[in-house]
N, C-alpha and C positions, 0 to 999 in steps of 0.2 A: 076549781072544778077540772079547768085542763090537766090540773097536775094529778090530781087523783087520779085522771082517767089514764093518763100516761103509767101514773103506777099499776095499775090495774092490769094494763096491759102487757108488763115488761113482768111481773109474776105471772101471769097466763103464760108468756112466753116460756120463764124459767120450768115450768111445769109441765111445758108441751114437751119442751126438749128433755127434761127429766124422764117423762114416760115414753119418747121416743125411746132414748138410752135404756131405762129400762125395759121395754120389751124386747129391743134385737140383744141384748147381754144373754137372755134364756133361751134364743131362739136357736134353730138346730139347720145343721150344711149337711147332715144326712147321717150314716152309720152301717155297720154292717155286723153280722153275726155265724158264729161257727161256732160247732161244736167236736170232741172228742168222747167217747166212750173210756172208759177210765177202769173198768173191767168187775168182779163181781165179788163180792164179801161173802165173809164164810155164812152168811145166815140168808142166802140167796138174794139179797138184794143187789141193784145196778148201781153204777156211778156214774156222771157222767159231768164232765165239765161245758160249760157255756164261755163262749168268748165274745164279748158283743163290748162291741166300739161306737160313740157318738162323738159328732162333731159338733159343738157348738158356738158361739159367740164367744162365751166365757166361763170353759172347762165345768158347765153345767152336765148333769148325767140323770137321767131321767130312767124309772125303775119296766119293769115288764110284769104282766099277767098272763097266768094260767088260761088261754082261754079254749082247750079243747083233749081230752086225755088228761090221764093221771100225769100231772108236775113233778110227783113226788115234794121232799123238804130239803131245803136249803143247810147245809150244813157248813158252808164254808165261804166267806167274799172276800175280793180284792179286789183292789184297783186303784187306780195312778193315772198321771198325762203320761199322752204319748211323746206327740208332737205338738207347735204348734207354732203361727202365724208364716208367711211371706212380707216380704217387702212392700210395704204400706197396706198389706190386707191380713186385718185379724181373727181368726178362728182357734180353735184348742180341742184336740183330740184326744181323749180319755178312753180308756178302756176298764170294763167290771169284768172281772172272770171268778164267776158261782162255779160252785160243785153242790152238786143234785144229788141225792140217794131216794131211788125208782126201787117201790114194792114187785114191779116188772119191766120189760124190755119194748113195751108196748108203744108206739106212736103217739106221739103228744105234741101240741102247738104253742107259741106262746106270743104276747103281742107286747110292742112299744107304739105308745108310751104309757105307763100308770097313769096322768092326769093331764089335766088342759089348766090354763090361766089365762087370762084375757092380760095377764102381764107379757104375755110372750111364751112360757114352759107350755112345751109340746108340739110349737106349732114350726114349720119352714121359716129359713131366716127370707127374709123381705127380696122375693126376685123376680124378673120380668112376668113370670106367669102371673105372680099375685104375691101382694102385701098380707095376708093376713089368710093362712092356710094350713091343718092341720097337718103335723108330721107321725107318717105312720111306719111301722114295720112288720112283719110277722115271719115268723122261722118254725117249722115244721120239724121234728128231729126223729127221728126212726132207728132205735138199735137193736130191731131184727137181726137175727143167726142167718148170718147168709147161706144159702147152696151151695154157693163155689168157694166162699174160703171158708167156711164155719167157724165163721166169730161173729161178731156186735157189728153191723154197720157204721159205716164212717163216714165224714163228712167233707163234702168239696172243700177245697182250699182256695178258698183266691182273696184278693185285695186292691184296694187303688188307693191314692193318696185322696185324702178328704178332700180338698179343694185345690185346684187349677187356674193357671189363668192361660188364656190364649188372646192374643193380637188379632183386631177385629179383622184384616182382611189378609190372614196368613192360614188356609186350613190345617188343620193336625188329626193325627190319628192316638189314639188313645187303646193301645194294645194290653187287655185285660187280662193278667195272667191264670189258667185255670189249672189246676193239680187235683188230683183224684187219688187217695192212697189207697183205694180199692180198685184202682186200674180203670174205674165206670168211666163214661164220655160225658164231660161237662156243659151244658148249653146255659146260656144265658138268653133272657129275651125281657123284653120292654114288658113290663106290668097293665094289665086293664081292666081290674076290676077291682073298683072301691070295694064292694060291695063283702069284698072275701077279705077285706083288709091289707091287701096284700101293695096298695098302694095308695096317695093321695093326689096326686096331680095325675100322675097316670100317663103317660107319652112323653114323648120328648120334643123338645119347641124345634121351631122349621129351621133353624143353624145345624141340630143336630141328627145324626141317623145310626141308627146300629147295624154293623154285620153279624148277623147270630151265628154266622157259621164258625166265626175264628173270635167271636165275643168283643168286637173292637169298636169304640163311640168315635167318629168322624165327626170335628167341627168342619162344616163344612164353608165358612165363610159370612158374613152381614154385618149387618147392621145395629142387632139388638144387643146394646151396651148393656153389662149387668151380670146378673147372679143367674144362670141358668143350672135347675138340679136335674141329676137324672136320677133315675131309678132302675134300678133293673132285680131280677131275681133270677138265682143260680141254681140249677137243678142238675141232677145227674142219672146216666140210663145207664144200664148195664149193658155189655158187651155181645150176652144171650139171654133167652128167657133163667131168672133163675126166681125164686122163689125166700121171702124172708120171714123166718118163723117165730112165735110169740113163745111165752111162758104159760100161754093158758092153753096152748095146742092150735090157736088157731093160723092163721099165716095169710099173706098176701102174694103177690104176681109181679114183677118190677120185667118190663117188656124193654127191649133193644130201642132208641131212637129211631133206628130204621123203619121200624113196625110201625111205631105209630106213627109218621110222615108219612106211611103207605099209606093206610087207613084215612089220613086227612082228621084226625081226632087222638086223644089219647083216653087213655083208661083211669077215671076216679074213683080211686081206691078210700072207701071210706076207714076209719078207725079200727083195728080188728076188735072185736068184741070176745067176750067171753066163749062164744060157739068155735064148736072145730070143726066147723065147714070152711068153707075158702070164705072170704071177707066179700062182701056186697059189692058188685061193679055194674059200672055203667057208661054208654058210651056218650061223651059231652061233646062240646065244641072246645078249642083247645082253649080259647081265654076265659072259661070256668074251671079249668082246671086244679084240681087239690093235687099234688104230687108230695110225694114223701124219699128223698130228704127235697126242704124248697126254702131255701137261705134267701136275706135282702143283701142285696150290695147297694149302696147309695154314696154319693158324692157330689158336689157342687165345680163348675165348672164357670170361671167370673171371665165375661168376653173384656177386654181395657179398651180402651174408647181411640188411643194412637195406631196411627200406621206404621206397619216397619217397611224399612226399605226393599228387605231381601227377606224372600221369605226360606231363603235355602238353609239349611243346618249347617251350622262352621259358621256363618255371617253374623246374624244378629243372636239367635238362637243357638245355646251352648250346642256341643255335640261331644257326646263321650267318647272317651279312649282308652287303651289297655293300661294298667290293667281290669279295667273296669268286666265285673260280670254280661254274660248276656243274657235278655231279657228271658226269663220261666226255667234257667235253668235250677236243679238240688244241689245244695250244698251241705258236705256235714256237720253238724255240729254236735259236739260234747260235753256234757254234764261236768260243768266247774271248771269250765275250759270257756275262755275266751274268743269268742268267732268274731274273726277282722273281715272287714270285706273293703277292699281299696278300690275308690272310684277317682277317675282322674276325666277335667272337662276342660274344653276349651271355645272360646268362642274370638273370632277376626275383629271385629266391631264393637261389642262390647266387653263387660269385668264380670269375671265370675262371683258371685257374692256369697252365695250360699250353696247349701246343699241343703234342699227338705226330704225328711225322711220319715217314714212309718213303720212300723212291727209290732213286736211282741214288748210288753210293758219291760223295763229296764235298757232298753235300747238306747246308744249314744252316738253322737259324730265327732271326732278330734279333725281340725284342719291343720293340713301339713302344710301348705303353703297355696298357691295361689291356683284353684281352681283343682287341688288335691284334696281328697278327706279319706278317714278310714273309718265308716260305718263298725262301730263294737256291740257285743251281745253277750250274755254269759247265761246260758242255760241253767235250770236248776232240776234236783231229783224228779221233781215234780212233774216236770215237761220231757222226762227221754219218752220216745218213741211217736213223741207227736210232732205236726209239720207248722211252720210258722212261717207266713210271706213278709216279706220284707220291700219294703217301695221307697226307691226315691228320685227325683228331680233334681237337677241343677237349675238355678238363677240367677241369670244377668242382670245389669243395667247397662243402661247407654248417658251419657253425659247430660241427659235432660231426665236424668231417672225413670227414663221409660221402661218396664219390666219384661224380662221376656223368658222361659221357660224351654228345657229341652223336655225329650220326648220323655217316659216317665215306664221305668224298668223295676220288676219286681223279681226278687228270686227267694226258693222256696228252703229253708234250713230245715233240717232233717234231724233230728237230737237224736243220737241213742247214744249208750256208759261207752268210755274210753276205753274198751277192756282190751288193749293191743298191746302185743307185748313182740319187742326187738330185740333180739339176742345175738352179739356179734361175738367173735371168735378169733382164734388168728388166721381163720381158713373162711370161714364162712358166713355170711348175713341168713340168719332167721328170723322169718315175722311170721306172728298168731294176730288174726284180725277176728273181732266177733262178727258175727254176719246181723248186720242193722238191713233195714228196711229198705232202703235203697242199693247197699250189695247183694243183695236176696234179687233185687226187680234187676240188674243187671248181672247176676251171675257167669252165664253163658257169656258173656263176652268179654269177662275182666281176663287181663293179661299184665306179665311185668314189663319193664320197656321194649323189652326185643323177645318180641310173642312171638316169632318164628321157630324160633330154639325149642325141641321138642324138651328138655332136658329143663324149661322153663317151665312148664305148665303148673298151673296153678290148681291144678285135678288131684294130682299125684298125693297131694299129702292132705288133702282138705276133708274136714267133716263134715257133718250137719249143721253146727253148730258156730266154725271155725275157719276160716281162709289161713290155710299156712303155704308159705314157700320157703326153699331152703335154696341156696345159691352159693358157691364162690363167691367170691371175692373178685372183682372184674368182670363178672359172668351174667346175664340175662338182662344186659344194657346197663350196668351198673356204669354211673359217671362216676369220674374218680377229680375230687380238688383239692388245694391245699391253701393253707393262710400262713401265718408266720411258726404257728407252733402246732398246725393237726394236719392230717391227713383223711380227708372225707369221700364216705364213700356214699353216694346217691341213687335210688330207684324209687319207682314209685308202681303200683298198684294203679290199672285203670283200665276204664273200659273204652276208653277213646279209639278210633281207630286212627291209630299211627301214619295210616297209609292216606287218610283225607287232609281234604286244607282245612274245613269248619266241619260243625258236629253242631246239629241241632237238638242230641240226644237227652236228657237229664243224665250225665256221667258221672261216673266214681273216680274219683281221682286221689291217691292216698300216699304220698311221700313218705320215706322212710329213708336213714340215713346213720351211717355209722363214725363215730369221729376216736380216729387213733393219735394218741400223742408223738409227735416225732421225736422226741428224748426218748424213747423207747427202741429197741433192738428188736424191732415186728416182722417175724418171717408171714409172708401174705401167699399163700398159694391159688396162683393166678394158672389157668387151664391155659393150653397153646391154642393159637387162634388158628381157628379154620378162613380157607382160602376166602378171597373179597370178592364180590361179585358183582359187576356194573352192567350196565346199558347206556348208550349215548345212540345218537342219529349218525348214521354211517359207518359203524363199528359194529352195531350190533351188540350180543349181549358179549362178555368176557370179563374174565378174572386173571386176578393176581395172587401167587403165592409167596410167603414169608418165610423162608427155614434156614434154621443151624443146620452146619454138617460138619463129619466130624474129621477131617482132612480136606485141602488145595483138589485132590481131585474129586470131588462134590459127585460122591459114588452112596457113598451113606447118611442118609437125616438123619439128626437126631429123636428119638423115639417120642413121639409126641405124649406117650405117657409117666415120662421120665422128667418130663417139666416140673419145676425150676429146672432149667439148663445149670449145672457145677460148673466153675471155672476158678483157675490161679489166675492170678495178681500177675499178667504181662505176658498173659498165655494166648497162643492165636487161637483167635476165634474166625469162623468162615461160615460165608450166607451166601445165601443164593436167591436173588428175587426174578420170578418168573411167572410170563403172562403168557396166556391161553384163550386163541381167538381162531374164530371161523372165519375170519378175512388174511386173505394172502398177504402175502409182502408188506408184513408191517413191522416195525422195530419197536424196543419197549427203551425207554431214557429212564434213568433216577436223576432227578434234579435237586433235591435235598435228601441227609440224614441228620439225624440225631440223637443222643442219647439222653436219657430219661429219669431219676432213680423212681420213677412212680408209674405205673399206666395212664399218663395226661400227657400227650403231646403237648399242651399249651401249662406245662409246670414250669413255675419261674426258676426253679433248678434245671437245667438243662448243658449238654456239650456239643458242639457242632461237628460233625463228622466230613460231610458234603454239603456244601452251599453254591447255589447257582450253575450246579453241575460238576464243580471242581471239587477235588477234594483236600481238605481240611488237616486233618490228622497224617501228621507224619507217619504214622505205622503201617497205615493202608495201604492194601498190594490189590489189583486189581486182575481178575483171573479172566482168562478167555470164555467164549461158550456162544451159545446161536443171540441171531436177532432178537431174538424173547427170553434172554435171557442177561440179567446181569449178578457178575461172582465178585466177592469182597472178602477180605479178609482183614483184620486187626487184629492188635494188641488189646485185651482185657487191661480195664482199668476200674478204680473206686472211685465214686466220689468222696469229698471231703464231708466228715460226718458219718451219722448212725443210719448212715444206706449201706445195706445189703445187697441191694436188688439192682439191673440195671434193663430197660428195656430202648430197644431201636426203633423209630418211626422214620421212615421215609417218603418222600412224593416221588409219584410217578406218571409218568404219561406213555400211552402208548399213541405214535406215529403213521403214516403212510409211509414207507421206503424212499430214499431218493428224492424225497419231491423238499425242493426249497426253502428255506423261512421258516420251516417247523421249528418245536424248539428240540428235536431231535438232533435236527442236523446242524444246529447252532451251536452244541455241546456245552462245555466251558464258559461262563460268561465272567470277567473278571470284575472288581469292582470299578464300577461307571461307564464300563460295556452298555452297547446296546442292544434291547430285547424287543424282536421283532412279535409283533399283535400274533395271535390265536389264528392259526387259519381252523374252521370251524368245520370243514370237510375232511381235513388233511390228520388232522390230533383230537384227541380227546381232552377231557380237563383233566388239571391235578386231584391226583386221589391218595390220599394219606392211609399210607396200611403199617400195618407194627408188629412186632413178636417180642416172644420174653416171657419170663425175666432170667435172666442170667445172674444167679446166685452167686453171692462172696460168701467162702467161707475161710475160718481158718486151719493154715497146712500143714499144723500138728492136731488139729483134732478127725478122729475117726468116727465118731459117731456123731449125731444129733445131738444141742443140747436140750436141756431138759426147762421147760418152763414152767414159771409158777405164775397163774391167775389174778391178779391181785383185785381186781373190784371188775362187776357188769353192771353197770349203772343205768337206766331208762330213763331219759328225760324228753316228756311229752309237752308241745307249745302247739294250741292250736290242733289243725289239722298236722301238723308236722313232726315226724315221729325222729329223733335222737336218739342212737344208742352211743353212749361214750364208755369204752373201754380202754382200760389203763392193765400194760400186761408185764410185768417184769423179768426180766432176766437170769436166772442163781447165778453166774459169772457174768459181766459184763468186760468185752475186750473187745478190741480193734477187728473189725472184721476182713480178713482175706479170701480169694476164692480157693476153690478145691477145682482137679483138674480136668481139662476138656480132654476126653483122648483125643491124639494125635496119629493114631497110628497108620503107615504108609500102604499098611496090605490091604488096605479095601479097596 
């Protein structure tokens, strides 16, 4: 009898735990949903895609109903895992993305979940609120003809990572990313009304609190070990009163945020109906409120039962570093282009483990090494002009496998067609950019790297349709590098201001880059630089200028539009570098030159002219002239190789007169001399200025020769635009220069 009873007991058991497991495997850690407009078919109906994501136990996905407004029919499903689990805590995040064809543009609603089980399907996975609790959603979608843009309403953007964990007594902040591609103001707020489905628990337990103003869930510290969900729901205002109008004539009212916090209520806006009078309103209390568009965002937040030592970021808790994005900023992405996004993390006390990630279904993570990974994405046709967040967390442990989690960053990828085209030359960089969604919302301020240069502007040549610039070679902050066998030329497209240290803006940022073979004989027509221009503390503002001249008595410059400067092969050349300042009695020093065949001071081909003040080069004669002025002259030489070109860079400092220890009046420093410290009142810092190029040619040819084109190739990676061009010669020879006049009558 014992033994039966004993069996008896030890199958009960097996069966308790069977239906435990089975119920939490179908249970749900929350989801969220969004939508896009997808535009309209020739027989006037709509389109519209749904993107709705569930988290649950075990990659369980549960359906939605129709429950208010024409659905329209389902014409199209996907879906796939996202993500899924952490470090001893298991969840799996799926996403279904339907496309809809709408008889109209009319407001519709729609709810999760299709069905309940007493096995677990449909209900909250098991957390301090309660064991045994029904999971709800509802999404409202609206693609009303706007007022102010006239098209299809759109839908807020945002995301968080399904599940979280936080250390019971280390607060965290939880900074909810919002994006709007209609420009609206996104608010979030805590849900509280069953009744409208719009939530099932409804509040958030006493650990947690929302700021609705910036959307961000604060744990704020306790006791209650466990699965705590939130919920919230994402709504969006417009900017002014505008108005969204239906297919049957009738239309609605979408009032500013402002307005209705005046009022202390908002305005519910019932379904429009067939009639074309304005749609039924009324004024409610704001937690009954129907708002159109009014998306679910949900996610589970699990408190661990351990204490960390240190609740600072760097200590126990990774913290990110460059080049990691920052949190809400766009980024672009490209149709059949691979978008990398590199996150790099560190933590003092514990080991980076992971990185958990979310996004758009085909999203990957490769780790590069220890506390590196590079989030990848590859867009399809299907997706250009739509916005997709992207969230992830890094994950520690500590030697007792204690879990601990940094703060948790989302950014927003922006798809539209690669349609940029780069065309290099032997003179000039041009780029055609189409105008995407995000260059459109920053147009007014995009610039090339050196947006001072009026002769830069990115107005001059651009359409409707099209961002073009046309540039030199060297010219509108173009960086110039080289590797073993190219010569690369760099700029980039952006709306950053150059002039700040951070930028909190959604920016455009768009490389472009041209790569010359150096077995090639490439004349580069590089423009003459105009004068430097500084400021320092006790100097005040002043510059420095760069020029050829064309005899010892430095009466005549060379014409600034006659750049490339001609020279023969051992012909004197004479410069003149000269500073101009509003402070007396000051003297200008060159303490280094150099010669170049590239516009890169820091090109591994290089000749030393003047070093440490002394000069270098036997040829050098050095000419008289005022305090602010220093005169030079050499000998033209080539380098070895298919250089043509030769450019000068110099440092220079400008001085107080007379006063001590500067490094004016130190002059000459030989090697293993000593170099007295920066007096900080007396000198200025070294400033690196340059001129050029100084053309070789050879000194039986009279004219120019003749070049033949041989390929313009575009190679597009990424955001990162390549133009490689390969340009060949009809004679290839030895190049020498043609010559500088010399003459004595000037």
């Amino acid at each position: 009898m014992a033994s039966l009873m004993l069996l008896l007991l030890h199958l009960l058991l097996i069966v308790s735990t069977a239906s435990a497991w089975y119920s939490a495997t179908y249970r749900f850690y929350g989801g969220s949903v969004i939508f896009s407009p997808h535009g309209r078919n020739s027989d006037g109906t709509y389109v519209v895609e749904v993107r709705n994501k569930q988290t649950s136990y075990y990659c369980n996905q549960n359906g939605y109903t129709c429950s208010s407004g024409n659905c329209g029919t389902q014409t199209h499903i996907s879906h796939g895992q996202v993500s899924r689990n952490s470090y001893g805590f298991n969840w799996c995040e799926y996403e279904v993305v339907t496309t809809r064809k709408l008889t109209s543009n009319q407001p519709f609603q729609i709810r999760y979940p299709t069905y309940y089980s007493r096995r677990g399907n449909g209900y909250w996975i098991s957390n301090v609120r309660s064991s045994l609790v029904a999971w709800r959603m509802t999404a409202n979608v609206d693609l009303g003809t706007r007022s102010d843009t006239g098209e299809s309403n759109k839908s807020p953007i945002t995301a968080m990572l399904p599940a979280l964990r936080v250390t019971r007594n280390c607060p965290r902040w939880f900074n909810i990313t919002l994006f709007d591609p209609d420009g609206d103001r996104v608010r979030c707020r805590v849900p509280t009304s069953r009744a409208s489905y719009e939530c099932s628990l409804c509040g958030l337990t006493s650990s947690f609190s929302l700021d609705q103003k910036s959307c961000s869930i604060k744990y704020n510290g306790g006791t209650s070990i466990g699965i705590h969900p939130v919920e919230l729901q994402v709504e969006d205002f417009p900017n002014t009163h505008i108005t969204l109008s239906y297919t049957d004539g009738s239309y609605t009212t979408k009032r500013p945020l402002s307005v209705v916090r005046r009022k202390r209520a908002v305005t519910t806006i019932t379904p429009a109906t067939t009639s074309t009078t304005p749609a039924t309103t009324t004024t409610t209390p704001a937690t009954t409120t129907t708002w159109w568009c009014k998306l679910p965002l949900q996610f589970s937040v699990n408190v661990d039962g351990h204490y960390a030592s240190s609740c600072l970021d760097g200590d126990y808790f990774p913290i990110f570093l460059s080049p990691t994005p920052s949190n809400g900023v766009n980024l672009l992405a490209y149709v059949n282009h691979t978008l990398e996004i590199k996150v790099k993390s560190m933590a003092q006390f514990t080991s980076i483990i992971d990185l958990i990630i979310t996004g758009p279904r085909g999203i990957s993570k490769q780790k590069i090494s220890t506390g590196e990974y590079v989030i990848k994405w590859t867009p399809t046709e299907n997706e250009v002009n739509d916005h997709f967040p992207i969230c992830f967390v890094s994950e520690a442990k500590d030697r007792y496998n204690r879990v601990y989690q940094s703060e948790v960053r989302c950014v927003i990828a922006d798809v539209g067609h690669h349609d940029t085209r780069v065309t290099c030359n032997e003179t000039t960089i041009t780029v055609e950019v189409e105008k995407n969604y995000l260059i459109r919302r920053n147009e007014d301020n995009l610039h090339l790297d050196k947006f001072t240069d009026s002769s830069c502007n990115l107005t001059l040549l651009s359409n409707t349709t099209h961002l073009v610039a046309s540039m030199p070679l060297g010219s509108c902050g173009t960086h110039v590098e080289e590797d073993e066998d190219n010569i690369i030329f760099k700029n980039s497209i952006t709306s950053a201001d150059l002039r700040a240290v951070i930028s909190r803006q959604h920016d455009v940022d768009i490389a472009f880059s041209c790569i010359y073979p150096k077995r090639t004989n490439l004349t580069l027509g590089f423009r003459h630089k105009n004068p430097y221009a500084f400021s320092e503390k006790g100097f005040g503002a002043f510059t420095f200028t760069f020029e050829f001249f064309q005899s010892q008595r430095f009466r005549n410059q060379i014409d600034a539009n006659t750049y490339p400067v001609d020279v023969y092969l051992k012909q004197m050349m004479f410069m003149q570098i000269e500073a101009t300042t509003s402070i007396p009695d000051t003297e200008l020093f060159v303490e280094s030159c150099k010669a170049t065949p590239y516009d890169n001071p820091n090109s591994r081909i290089s000749y030393t002219i003047i070093e440490n003040g002394c000069v270098k080069d036997r040829t050098v004669q050095i000419y008289p002239g005022s305090s602010y002025q220093f005169r030079f002259g050499m000998e033209a030489f080539e380098f070895i190789g298919a250089h043509e070109e030769v450019y000068i860079t110099c440092s220079v400092i400008l001085c107080e007169a007379n006063i001590p220890g500067t490094r004016c009046s130190q002059g000459c420093i030989r090697s293993g001399g000593h170099r007295s410290k920066r007096e900080a009142v007396a000198q200025t810092s070294s400033h690196s200025i340059s001129q050029g190029p100084l053309h070789l040619v050879k000194t039986t040819q009279t004219s120019g020769l003749s070049l033949n084109l041989g390929a313009n190739m575009v190679f597009i990676v990424g955001s990162l635009l390549v133009c490689a061009v390969v340009i060949y010669r009809s004679r290839r020879s030895k190049a020498k220069y043609q010559p500088l006049p010399t003459s004595e009558m000037d």
